[in-house]
C-alpha positions in Angstrom: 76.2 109.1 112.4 78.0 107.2 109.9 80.6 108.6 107.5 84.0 108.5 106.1 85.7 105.3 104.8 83.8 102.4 105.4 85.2 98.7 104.7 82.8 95.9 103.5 85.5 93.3 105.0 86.0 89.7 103.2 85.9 86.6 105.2 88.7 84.0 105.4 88.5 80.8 105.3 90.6 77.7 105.9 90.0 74.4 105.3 86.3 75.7 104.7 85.6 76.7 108.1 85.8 80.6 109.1 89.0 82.1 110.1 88.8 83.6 113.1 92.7 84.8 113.5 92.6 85.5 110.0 89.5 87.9 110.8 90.7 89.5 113.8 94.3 90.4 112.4 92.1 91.8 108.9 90.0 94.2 111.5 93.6 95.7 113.2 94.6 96.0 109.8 92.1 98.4 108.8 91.5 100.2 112.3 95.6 100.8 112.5 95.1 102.2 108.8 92.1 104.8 109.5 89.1 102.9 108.4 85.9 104.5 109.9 83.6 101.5 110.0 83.6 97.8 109.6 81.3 96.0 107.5 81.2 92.1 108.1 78.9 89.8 106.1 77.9 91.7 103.4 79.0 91.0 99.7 82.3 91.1 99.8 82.6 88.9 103.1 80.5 86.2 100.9 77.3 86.3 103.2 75.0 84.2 100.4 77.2 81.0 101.5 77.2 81.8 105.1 75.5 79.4 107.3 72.9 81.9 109.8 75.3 80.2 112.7 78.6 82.0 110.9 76.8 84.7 110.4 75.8 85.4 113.8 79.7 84.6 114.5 81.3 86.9 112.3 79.1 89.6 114.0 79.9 88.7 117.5 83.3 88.7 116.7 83.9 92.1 115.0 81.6 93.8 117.5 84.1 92.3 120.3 87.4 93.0 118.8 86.6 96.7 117.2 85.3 97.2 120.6 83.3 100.8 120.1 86.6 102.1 118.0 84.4 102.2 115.1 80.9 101.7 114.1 80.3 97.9 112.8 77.7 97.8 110.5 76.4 94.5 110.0 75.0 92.9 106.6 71.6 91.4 107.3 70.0 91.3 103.9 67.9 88.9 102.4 65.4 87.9 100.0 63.1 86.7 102.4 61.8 90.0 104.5 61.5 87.3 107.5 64.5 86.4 107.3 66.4 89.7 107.1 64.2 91.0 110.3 65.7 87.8 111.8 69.4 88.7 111.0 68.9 92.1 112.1 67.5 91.0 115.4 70.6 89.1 115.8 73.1 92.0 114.7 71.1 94.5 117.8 71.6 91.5 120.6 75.3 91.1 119.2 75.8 95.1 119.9 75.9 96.3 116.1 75.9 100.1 115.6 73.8 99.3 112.4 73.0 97.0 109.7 73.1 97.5 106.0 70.2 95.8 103.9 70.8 94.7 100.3 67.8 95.0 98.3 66.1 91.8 97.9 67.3 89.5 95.1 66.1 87.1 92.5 62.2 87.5 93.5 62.5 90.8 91.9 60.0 92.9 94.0 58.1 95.9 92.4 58.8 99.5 94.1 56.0 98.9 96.1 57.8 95.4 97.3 61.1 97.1 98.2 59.0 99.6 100.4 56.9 97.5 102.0 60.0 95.2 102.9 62.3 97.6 104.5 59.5 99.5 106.2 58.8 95.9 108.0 62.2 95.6 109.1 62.3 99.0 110.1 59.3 98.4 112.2 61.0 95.8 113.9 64.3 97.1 114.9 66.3 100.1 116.5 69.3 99.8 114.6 70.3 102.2 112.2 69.7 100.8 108.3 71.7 101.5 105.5 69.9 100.6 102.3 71.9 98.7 99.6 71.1 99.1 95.9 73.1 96.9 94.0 70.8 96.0 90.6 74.2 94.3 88.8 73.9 91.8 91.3 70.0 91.7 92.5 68.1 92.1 89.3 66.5 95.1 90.7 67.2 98.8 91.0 65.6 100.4 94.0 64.6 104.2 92.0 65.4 107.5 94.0 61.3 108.1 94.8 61.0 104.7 96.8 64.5 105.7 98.8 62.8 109.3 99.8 59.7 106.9 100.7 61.4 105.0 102.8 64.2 107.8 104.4 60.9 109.3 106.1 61.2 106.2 108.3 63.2 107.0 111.0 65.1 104.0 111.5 66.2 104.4 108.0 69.5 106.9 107.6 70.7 105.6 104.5 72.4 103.9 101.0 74.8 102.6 100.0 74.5 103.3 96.0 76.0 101.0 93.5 73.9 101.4 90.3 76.9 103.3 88.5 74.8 105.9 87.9 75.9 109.4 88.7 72.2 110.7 87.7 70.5 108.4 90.2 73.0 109.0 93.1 72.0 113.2 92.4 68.4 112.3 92.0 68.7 110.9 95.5 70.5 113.2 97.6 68.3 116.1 96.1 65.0 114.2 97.1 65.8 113.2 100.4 68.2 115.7 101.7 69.4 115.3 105.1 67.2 112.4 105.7 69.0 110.1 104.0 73.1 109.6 103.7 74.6 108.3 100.3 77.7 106.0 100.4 79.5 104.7 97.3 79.0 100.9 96.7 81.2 101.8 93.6 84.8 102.8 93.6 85.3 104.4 90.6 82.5 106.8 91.5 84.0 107.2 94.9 85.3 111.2 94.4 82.4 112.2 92.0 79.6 111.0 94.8 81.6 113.0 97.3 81.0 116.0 95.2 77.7 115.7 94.5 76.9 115.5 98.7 77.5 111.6 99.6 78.8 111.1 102.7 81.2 108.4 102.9 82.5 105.2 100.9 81.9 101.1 101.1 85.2 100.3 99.2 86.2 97.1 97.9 89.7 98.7 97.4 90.0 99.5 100.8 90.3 96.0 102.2 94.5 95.9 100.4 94.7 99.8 100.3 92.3 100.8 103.8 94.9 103.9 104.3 94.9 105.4 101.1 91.3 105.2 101.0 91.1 106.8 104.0 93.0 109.6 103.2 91.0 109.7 99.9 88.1 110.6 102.2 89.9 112.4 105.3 91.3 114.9 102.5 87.7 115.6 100.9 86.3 116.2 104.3 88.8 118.4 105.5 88.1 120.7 102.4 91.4 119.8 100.1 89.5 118.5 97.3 92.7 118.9 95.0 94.6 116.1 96.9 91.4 114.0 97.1 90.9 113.9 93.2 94.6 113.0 92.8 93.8 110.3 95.0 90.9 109.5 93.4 92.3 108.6 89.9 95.5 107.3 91.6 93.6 104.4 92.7 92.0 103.9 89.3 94.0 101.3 88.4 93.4 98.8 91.3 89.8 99.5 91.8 89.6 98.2 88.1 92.0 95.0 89.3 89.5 94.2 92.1 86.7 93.3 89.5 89.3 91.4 87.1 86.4 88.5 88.2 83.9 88.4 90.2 84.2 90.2 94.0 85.0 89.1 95.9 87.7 86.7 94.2 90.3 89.1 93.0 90.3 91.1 96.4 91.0 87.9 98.4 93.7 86.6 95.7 95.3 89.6 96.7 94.7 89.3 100.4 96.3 86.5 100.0 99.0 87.5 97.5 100.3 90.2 100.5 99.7 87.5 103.7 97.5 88.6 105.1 95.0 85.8 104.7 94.5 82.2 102.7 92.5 83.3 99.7 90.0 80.6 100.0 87.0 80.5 98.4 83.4 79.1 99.1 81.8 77.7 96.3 80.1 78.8 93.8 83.6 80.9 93.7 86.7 79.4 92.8 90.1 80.6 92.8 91.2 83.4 90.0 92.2 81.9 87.0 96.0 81.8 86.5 96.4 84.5 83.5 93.9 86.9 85.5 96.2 86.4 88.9 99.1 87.5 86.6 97.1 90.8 85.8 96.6 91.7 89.7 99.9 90.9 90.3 101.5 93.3 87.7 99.3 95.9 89.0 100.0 95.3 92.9 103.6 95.4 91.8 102.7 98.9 90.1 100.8 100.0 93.6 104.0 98.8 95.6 102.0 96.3 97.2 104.2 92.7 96.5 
């Protein structure tokens, strides 16, 4: 099942059409660097401005070049149930190892709404589903009862947690046990949920930094927690960089700042504004990473 250090990958562009060289040389960067999952089309790969056409794409593709190394766990949220049991669909005929399900945004659904939306798509699939809680971005927060609801489902193995709250990432991993895995959607929490049992991390940070991540997690699940904390509060620094604006702008600014990709940007998102490029700079200088 899924574990360890888990990257939500961004998606280049150029000349507003999807990078596909870009994309491939992103995925060998991050299996040559000991990333334990790949994670195309969800937030951070921009997957509100991606046509369903790209989005079936971007699948295909990372399911073909990753080539059973790693899991790829495709994004196929939406706000329309329908719709998100049509993008799953797509992810099991593409060969997806499991899709991850943001919680539905803008219509703000009741507890009752979130379960009765993810217990359709479970219905209809046999892919693994990670929840995604994310209320800073959806206007809802999905509360640690309605996850142990919906763990009983057994297509359902588990969340990726980005409330910022400590409390409610406990709350769930006392209520639903081994049902239900916890990942961190949020990288300064990213040692502290370890602790607490999670089971792995989505990281933002991981897309410039995939090794050190990685060794973040391989050293807290080989038992040296010591060398995991140190790690931990090492990265401080740049997790804080990567939300300078809005993700996914500052991690593709310095995607771009270190060649790896052109830092385009769909609209709504523009390119970082010049004083807050000089801040990531500084601190990429400080990581080594110019």
């Amino acid at each position: 099942m899924f574990s360890g250090s888990m990257i939500p990958i961004v998606t280049p562009f150029k000349d507003g059409e999807i990078d596909k060289q870009g994309f491939l040389r992103l995925i060998e960067f991050h299996l040559t660097s000991g990333s334990d999952g790949i994670i195309p089309c969800g937030t951070t790969g921009e997957s509100a401005t991606l046509t369903h056409k790209e989005h079936e794409q971007l699948i295909n593709i990372s399911v073909e070049a990753v080539n059973h190394r790693v899991p790829v766990i495709a994004g196929t949220g939406s706000n329309s149930t329908d719709e998100a049991i049509k993008l799953t669909a797509c992810a099991q005929k593409a060969g997806a190892d499991g899709a991850l399900l943001i919680t539905p945004y803008y219509n703000k659904p009741t507890q009752e709404g979130l379960y009765q939306h993810y217990r359709a798509i479970a219905l209809e699939t046999d892919l693994p589903l990670i929840l995604y809680n994310v209320p800073g971005r959806t206007g809802v927060n999905m509360l640690p009862e309605t996850v142990a609801r919906l763990a009983e489902l057994p297509a359902i193995v588990g969340i990726k947690e980005a409330s910022g709250s400590l409390r409610q990432i406990c709350d769930i991993i006392h209520l639903c046990g081994d049902n239900c895995r916890v990942f961190s959607g949020d990288d300064f929490v990213n040692y502290p949920l370890l602790a607490v049992g999670g089971m792995g991390i989505i990281s933002v940070t991981a897309n410039i930094v995939p090794a050190k991540v990685a060794a973040m997690w391989d050293a807290f699940a080989s038992g040296d927690h010591s060398t995991a904390l140190s790690l931990h509060y090492d990265l401080l620094a740049l997790h804080d960089a990567m939300f300078i604006e809005t993700n996914p702008i500052p991690v593709k600014t310095a995607l771009g700042i270190m060649g790896k990709i052109t830092p385009e940007m769909r609209l709504p998102l523009t390119s970082m504004a010049q004083d807050n490029r000089e801040k990531l700079k500084k601190v990429m200088a400080d990581y080594k990473l110019l």
